[in-house]
N, CA, C and O of each residue as an XYZ file, in Angstrom:
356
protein
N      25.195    -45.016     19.490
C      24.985    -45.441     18.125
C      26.021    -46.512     17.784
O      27.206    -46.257     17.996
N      25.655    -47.715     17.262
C      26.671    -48.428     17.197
C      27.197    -49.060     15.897
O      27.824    -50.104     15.713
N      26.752    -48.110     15.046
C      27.081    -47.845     13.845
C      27.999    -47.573     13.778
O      28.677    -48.217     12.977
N      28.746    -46.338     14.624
C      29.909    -45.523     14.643
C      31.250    -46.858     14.940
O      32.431    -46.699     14.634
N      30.703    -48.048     15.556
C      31.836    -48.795     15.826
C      32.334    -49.850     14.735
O      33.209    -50.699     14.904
N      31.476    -49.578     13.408
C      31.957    -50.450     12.390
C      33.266    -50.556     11.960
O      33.964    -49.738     12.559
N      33.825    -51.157     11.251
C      35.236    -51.277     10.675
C      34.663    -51.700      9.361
O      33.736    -52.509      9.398
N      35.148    -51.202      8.041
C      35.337    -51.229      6.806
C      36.690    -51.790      5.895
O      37.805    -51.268      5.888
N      36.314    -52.839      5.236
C      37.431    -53.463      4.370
C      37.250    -53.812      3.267
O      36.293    -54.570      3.109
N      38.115    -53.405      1.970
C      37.424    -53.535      0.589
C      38.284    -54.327     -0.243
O      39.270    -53.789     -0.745
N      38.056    -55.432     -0.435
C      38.398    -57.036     -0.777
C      38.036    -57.343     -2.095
O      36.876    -57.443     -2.494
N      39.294    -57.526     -2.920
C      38.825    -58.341     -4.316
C      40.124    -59.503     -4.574
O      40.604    -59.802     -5.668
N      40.505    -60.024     -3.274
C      41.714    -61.232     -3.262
C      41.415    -62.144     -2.204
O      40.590    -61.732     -1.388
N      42.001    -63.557     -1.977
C      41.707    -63.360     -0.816
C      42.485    -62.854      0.469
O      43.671    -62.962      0.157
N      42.426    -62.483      1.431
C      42.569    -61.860      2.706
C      41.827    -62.085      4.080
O      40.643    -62.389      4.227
N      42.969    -61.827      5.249
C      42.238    -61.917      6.329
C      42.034    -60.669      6.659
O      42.797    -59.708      6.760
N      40.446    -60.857      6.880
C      40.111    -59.525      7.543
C      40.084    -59.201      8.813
O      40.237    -58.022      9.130
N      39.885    -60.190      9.771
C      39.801    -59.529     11.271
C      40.652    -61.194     11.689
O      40.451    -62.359     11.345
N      41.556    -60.567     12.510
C      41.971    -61.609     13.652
C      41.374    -61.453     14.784
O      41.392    -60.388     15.401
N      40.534    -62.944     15.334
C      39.943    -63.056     16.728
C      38.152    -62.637     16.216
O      37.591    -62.341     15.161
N      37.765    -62.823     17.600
C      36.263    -62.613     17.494
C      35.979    -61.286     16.340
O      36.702    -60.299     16.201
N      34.947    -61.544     15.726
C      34.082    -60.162     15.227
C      32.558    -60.659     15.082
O      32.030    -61.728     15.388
N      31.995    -59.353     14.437
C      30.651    -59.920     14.194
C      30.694    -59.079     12.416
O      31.243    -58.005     12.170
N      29.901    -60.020     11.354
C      30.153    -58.655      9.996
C      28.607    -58.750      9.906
O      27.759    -59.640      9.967
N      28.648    -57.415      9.734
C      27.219    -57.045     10.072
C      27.069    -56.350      8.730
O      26.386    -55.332      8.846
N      27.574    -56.622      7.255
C      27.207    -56.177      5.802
C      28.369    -56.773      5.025
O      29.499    -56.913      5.492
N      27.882    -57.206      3.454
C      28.674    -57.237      2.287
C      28.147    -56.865      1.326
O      27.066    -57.319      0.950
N      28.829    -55.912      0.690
C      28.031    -54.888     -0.326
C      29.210    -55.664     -1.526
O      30.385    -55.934     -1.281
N      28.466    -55.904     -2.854
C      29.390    -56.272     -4.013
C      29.774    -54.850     -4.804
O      28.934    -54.461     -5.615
N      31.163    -53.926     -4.603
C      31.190    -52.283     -5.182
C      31.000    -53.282     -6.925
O      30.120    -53.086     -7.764
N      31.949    -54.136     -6.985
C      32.388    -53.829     -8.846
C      31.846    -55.130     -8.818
O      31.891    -55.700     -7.728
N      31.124    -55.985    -10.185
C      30.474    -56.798    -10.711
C      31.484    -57.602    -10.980
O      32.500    -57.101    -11.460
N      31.425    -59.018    -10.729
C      32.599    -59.871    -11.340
C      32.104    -60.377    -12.654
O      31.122    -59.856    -13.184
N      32.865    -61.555    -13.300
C      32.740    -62.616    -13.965
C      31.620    -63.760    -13.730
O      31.240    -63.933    -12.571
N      31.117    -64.487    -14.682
C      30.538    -65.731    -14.076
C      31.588    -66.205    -12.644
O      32.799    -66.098    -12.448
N      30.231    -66.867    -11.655
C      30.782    -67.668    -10.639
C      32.039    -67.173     -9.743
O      32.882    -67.865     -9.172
N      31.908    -65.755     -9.796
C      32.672    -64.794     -8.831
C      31.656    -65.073     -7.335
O      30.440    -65.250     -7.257
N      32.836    -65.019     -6.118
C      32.153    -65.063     -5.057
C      33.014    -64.639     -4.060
O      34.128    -64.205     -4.352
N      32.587    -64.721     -2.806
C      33.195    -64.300     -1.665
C      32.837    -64.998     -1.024
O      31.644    -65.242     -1.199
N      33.625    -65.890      0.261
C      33.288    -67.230      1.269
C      33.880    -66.634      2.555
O      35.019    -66.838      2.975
N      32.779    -65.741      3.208
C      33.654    -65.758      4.249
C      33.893    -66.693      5.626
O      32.995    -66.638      6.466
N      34.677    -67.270      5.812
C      35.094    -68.114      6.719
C      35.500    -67.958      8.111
O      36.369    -67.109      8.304
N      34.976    -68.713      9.307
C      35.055    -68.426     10.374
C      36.852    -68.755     11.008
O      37.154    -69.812     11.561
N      37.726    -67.740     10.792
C      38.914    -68.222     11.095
C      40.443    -67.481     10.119
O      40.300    -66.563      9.311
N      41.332    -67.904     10.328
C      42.253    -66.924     10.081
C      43.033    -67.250      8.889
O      44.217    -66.932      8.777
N      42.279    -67.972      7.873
C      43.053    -69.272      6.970
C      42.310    -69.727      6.042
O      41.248    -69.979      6.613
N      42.180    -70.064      4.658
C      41.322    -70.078      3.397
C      40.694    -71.686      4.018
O      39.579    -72.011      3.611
N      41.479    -72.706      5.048
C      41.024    -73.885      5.307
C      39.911    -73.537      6.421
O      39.260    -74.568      6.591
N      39.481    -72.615      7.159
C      38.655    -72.462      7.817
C      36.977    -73.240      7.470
O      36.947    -73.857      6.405
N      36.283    -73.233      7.901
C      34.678    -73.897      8.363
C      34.468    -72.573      7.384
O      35.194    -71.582      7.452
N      33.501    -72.698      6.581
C      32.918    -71.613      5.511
C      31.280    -71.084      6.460
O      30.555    -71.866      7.075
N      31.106    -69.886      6.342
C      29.920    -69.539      6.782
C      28.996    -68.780      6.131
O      27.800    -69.060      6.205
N      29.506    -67.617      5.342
C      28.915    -67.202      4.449
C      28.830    -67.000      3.098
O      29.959    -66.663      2.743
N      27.980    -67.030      2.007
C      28.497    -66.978      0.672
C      28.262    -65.868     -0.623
O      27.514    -66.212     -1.539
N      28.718    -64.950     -0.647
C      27.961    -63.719     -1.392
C      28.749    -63.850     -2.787
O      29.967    -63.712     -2.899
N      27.914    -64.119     -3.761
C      28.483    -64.163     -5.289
C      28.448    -62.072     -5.804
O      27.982    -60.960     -5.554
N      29.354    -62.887     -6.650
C      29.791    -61.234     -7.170
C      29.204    -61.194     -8.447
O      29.868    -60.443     -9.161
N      28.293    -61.656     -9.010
C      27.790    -61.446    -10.240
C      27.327    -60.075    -10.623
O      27.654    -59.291    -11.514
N      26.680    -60.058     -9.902
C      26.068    -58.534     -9.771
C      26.398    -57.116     -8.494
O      26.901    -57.304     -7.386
N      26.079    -56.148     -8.893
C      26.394    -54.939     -8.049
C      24.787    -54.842     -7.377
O      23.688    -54.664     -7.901
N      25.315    -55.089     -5.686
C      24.592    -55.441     -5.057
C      24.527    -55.764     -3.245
O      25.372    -56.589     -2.897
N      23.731    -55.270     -2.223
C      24.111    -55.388     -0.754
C      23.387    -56.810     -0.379
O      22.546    -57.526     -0.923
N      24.273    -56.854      1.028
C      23.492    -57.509      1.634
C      23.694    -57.303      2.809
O      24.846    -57.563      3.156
N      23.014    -56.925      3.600
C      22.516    -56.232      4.921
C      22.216    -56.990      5.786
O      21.619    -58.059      5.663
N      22.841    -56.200      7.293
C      21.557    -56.533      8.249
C      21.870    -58.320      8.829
O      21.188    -58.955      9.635
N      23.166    -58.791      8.065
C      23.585    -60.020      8.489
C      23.714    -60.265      9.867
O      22.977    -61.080     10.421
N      24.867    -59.429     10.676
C      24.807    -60.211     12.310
C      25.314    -61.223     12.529
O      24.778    -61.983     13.336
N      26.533    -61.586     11.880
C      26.410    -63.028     11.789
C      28.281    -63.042     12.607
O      29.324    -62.636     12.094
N      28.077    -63.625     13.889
C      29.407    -63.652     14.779
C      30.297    -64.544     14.305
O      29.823    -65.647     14.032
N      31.643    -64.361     14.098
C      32.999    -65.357     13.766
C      34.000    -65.193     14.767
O      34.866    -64.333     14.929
N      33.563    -66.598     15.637
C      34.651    -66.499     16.417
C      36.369    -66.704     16.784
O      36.984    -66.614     17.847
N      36.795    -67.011     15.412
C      38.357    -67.667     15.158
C      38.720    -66.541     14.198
O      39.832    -66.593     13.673
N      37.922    -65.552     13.918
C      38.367    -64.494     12.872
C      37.691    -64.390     12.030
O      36.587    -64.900     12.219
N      37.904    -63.744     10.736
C      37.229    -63.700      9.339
C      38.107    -63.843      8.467
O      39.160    -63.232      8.653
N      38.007    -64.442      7.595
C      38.632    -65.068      6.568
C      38.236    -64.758      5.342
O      37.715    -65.818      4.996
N      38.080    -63.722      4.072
C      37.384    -63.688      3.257
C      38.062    -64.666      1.857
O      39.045    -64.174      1.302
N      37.713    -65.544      1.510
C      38.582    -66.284      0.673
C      37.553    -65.691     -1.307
O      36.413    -66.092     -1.541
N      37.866    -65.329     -1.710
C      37.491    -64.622     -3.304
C      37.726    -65.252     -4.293
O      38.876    -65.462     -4.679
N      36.910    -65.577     -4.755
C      36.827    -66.469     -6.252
C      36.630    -65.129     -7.556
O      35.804    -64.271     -7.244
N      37.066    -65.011     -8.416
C      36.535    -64.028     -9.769
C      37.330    -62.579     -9.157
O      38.230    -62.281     -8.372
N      36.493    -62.019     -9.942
C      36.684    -60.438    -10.484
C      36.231    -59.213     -9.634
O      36.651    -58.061     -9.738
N      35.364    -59.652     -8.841
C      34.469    -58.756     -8.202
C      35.150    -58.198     -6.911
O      36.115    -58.777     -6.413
N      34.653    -57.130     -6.420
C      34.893    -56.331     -5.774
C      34.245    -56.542     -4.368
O      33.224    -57.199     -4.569
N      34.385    -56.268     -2.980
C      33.556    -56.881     -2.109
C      33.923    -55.694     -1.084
O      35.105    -55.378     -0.947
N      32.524    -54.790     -0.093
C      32.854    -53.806      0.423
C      32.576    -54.902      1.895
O      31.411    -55.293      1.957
N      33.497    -55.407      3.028
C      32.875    -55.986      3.849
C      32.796    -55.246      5.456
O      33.840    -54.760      5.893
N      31.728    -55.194      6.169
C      31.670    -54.211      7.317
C      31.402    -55.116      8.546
O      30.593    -56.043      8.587
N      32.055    -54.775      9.342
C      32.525    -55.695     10.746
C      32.685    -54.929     11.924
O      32.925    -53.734     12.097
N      32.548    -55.628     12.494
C      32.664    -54.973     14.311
C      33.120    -55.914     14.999
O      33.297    -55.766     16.208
């Protein structure tokens, strides 16, 4: 089951979340931000990183089922108020 090999990190600044390869395979928004709240997560270890993904925090809300590989790290860089549950392997 390879569910069991997730890693969980719960982000409302920005932060690095994984040094080196991962893959984040979910971003769930827990708490609702402000207008134009977001989350950018970036391929790499540094807010200057190549941007890859973009999940606004407006609303309480998942997003699943991504898959999406970063090979220089993850970078979650956070705009607003919101809360961000992010799941990685």
């Amino acid at each position: 089951m390879v569910e069991l090999n997730h890693n969980v990190v719960n982000v409302n600044a920005d932060t690095l979340v994984k040094g080196g390869h991962g893959v984040v395979v979910a971003v769930h928004v827990s708490k609702k931000g402000s207008s134009g709240a977001k989350c950018i997560l970036k391929n790499g270890t540094t807010s200057s990183a190549p941007a890859e993904i973009t999940v606004f925090g407006e609303d309480v809300h998942d997003v699943d089922e991504l898959h999406r590989r970063f090979e220089a790290g993850i970078y979650a860089d956070v705009t607003g108020s919101a809360e961000y549950i992010i799941v990685f392997k």
